[in-house]
N, C-alpha and C positions, 0 to 999 in steps of 0.2 A: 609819125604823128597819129596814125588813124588807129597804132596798138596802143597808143598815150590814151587816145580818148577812148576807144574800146575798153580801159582798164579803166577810166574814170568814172563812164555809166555803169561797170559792174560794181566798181565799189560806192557809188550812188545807191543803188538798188538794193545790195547786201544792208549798207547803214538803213536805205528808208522800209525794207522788210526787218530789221533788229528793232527800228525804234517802238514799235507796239507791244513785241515782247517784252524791250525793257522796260517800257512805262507798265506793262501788265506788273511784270515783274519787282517795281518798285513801287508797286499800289496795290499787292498780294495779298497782305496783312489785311484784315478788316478793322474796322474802329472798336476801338474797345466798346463794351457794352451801354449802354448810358442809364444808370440803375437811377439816377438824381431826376433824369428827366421822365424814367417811367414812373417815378411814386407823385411825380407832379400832375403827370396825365393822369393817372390812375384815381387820385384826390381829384380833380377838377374837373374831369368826363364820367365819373363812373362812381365814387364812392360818395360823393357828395348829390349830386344828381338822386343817386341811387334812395338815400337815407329822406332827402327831403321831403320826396316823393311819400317814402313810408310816411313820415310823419303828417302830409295830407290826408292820404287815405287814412289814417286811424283819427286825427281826427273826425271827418265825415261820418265814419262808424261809428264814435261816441256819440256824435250828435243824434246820429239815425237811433240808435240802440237807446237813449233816452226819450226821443219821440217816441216810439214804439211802446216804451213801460208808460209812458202815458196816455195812448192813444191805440188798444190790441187791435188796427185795420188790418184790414188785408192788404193796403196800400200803403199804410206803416212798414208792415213786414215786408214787403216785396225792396222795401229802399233799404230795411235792413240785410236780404240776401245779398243784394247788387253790392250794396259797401262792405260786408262780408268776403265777397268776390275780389274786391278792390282791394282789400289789406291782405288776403292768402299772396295776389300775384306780387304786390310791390314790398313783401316777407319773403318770398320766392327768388326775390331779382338781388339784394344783398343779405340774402341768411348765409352766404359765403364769406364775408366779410366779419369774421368771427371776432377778430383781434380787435383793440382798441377800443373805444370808449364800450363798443355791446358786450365786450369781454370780463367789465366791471360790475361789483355789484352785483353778480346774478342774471345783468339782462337778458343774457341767451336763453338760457334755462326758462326764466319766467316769460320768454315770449315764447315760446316753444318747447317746451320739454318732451323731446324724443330722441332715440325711442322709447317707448313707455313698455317694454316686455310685460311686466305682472300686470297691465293697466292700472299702477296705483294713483294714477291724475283719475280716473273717471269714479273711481272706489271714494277717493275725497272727496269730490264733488260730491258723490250721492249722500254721502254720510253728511255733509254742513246742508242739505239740502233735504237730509230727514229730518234734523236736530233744529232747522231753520237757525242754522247762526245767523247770529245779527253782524259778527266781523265782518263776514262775506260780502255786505253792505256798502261796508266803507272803504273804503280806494286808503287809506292811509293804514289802516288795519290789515286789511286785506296783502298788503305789500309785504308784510310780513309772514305770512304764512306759508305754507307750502310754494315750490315753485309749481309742483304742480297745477296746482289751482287756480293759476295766475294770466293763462296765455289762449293758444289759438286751440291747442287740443282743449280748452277747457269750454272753450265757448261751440266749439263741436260740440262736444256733449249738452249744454246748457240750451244751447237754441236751434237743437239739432237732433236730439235725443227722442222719441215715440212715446216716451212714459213721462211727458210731462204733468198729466194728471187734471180732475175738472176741479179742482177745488181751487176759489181765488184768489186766497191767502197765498197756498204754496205757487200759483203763478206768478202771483208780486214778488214772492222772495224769489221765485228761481230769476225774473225779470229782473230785479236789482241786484243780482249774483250777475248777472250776464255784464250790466251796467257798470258794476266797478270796473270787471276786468277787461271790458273797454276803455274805458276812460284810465285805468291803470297801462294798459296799451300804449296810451296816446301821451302820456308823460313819459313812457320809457323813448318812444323814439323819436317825442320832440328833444328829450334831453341829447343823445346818442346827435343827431343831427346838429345842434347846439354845439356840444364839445368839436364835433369834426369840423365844424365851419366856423369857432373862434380861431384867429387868428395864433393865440396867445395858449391855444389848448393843447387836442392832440395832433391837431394838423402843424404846429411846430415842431413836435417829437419826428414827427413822420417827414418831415422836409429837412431834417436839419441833423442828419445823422452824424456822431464823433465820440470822441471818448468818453466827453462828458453828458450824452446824451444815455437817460438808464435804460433805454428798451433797444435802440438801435445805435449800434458802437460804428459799423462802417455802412457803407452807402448798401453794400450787396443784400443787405438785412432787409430790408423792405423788401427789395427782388424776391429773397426766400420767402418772404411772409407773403409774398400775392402770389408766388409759385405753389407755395400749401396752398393756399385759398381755394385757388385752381385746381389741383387736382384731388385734394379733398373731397371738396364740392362736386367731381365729379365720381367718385368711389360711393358717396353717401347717397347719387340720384340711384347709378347704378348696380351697387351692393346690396344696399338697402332698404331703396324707397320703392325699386322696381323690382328687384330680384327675393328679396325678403318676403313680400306676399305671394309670390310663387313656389318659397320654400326653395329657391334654388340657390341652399346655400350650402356650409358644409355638415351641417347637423342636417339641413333637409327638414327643419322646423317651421312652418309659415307664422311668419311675423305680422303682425296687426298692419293693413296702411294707415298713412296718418290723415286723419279726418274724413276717417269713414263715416262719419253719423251724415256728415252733409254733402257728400261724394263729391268731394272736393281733392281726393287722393293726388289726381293727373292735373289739376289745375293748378296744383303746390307745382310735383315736378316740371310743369312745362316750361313755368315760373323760374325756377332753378336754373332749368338748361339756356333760356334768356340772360338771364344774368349771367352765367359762367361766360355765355357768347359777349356780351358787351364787354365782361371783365378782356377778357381775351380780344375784341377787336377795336371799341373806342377806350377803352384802357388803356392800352398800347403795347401789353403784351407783345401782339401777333407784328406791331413796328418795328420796337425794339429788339427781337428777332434776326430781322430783315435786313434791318441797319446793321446790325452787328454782322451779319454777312455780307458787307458790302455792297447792301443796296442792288446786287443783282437779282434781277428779277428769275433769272435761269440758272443759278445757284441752286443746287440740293438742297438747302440748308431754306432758302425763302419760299421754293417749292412745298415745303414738308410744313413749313410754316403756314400758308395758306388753305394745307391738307385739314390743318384742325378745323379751324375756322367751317369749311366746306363739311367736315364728319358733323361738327356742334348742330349744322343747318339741316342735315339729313334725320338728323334725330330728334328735331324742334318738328319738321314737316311730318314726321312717321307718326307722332308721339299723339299729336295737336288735334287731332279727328278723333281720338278715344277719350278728349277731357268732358265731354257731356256724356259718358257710357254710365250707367250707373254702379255696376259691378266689375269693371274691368277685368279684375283680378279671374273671377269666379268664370267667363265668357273664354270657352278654348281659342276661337279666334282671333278675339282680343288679345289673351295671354299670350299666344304666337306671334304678333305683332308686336308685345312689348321685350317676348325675347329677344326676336330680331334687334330689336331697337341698342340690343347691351353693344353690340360689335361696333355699330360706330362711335359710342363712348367709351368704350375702349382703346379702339383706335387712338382717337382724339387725346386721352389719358395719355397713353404710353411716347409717345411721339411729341409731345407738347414739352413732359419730362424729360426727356432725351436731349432737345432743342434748348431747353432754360439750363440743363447741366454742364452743355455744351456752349453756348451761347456765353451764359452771365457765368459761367465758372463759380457754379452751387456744389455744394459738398454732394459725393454719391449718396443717396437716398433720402434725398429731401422729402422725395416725395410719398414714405410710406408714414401713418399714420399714428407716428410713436411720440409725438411732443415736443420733437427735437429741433 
């Protein structure tokens, strides 16, 4: 009897040390990725948030930037750098979000046209600002023209520029030059906000992926379009917005920064790297990840998940004390501080891509910069 029961607690003990591994065992698989519920987070915390936001700030700016051509205070202008300030950051936090309604029409371009290699955005300006076009006046004319001439590099130069001149004619014109493409501003991303937040617009295309849907055929589609977004966005802070006025590229050419006139260069990218971090943590990127590795928190796969996250914040804190510098670029201290800075966005870049190809099962090289 006593080898009966001796043979009953061992095989007791064998089944109650097997049961963990087979339940390991039979919960090994992780969930498949959930691509439906990342484009819903990504619309409802981040892309929409994101856009609204713009369309405040540029409002505010048109209003300021019209007060101002009627009123040249000092205390005018001071509401127009602050609101100035306020539409570079909340252009900053989705200029990633390229796709969709801003992708139409031109919008990117005319809010932003860079990079400008030849400077022919500032060459335009001067030329409808020697000639005093009266187009440059009107917001409905003016929408027409160059994209150039249209956006945030353009108001750099307009209200930003050292040779604006004593004469008070060409003040007014350059002042209602500035005024259009404000107030042209402020219709691009109240519209862009508009279409993402009708029901019935793009935010159906973007929810509602299938065959008959003409931009996204299956669910994974969206995943690739916020995984370019992402790591785009992150090539473009670090390739070019930081590395470019250093010349540390493969020509070794220094590239203009963008809105040098109002040293606003580091306040764009800080801007940037905000946005990239919310796209990636209240987007739900960095969730969706996590979940698809089963939720374990001691997993390599959520560890490395959490890594970006931690790189984007190292490079927001390193970045964040050089955006009042006035020359960044030009200060060796400075510039060795923004070098430093490329390593954890790279980091971040390379490992993020690895985890989404991995993860949501994205075609190999989603993430280089071909179109595709």
């Amino acid at each position: 009897m006593r080898v009966m029961a001796m043979l009953a607690l061992v095989g007791i003990s064998i089944a109650s040390a097997l049961l963990p591994a087979t339940a390991r065992a039979q919960s090994a698989a992780p969930p498949a990725f959930d691509h439906a519920g990342l484009a819903r987070q990504a619309l409802e915390r981040h892309i929409l948030p994101g856009y609204q936001h713009l369309a405040a700030a540029t409002r505010s700016f048109d209003e300021a930037v019209m007060a101002y051509c009627r009123d040249t205070t000092a205390a005018r202008r001071k509401g127009v750098d602050t609101a100035f300030d306020a539409v570079v950051s909340a252009w900053g936090r989705v200029e990633h979000i390229a796709f969709g309604p801003m992708a139409q029409h031109e919008r990117l371009e005319k809010f932003m046209f860079w990079p400008d290699r030849r400077g022919i955005g500032a060459r335009q300006v001067a030329n409808a600002l020697s000639k005093r076009d009266p187009d440059v006046l009107d917001v409905a004319r003016l929408a027409t023209k160059s994209v150039a001439m249209q956006g945030l590099p353009a108001l750099d130069t307009l209200l930003f520029a050292k040779d604006e001149g004593s004469d008070p004619e060409a003040r007014r014109h350059r002042c209602g030059f500035a005024a259009a493409v404000a107030a042209n501003l402020a219709r691009i991303a109240q519209s862009v906000s508009e279409e993402w937040a009708d029901p019935n617009g793009f935010s159906k295309i973007w929810l509602s992926p299938g065959p008959d849907n003409r931009q996204y055929l299956k669910p994974s589609e969206t995943t690739l379009a916020l995984a370019k977004s992402f790591d785009q966005g992150l090539e473009k802070v670090r390739d070019q917005r930081l590395a470019g006025p250093l010349a540390l590229n493969a020509q070794r050419r220094r590239l203009p920064a963008p809105l040098s006139n109002s040293g606003r260069s580091l306040l764009l990218v800080v801007a940037n790297i905000e946005g990239l971090r919310d796209l990636y943590t209240e987007g739900g990127i960095e969730q969706a990840i996590i979940a698809a590795n089963g939720d374990d928190p001691n997993a390599g796969g959520a560890a490395l998940a959490r890594l970006v996250a931690n790189e984007l914040a190292t490079a927001h804190e390193s970045l964040t004390p050089l955006v009042g510098a006035r020359s960044p670029f030009d200060d060796n201290r400075s510039a060795q501080r923004i070098i430093a800075i490329g390593f954890p966005l790279k980091n971040a870049r390379m490992t993020a891509a690895s985890l989404l190809a991995t993860a949501a099962g994205l075609p190999i090289g989603f993430n280089a910069s071909d179109g595709d």
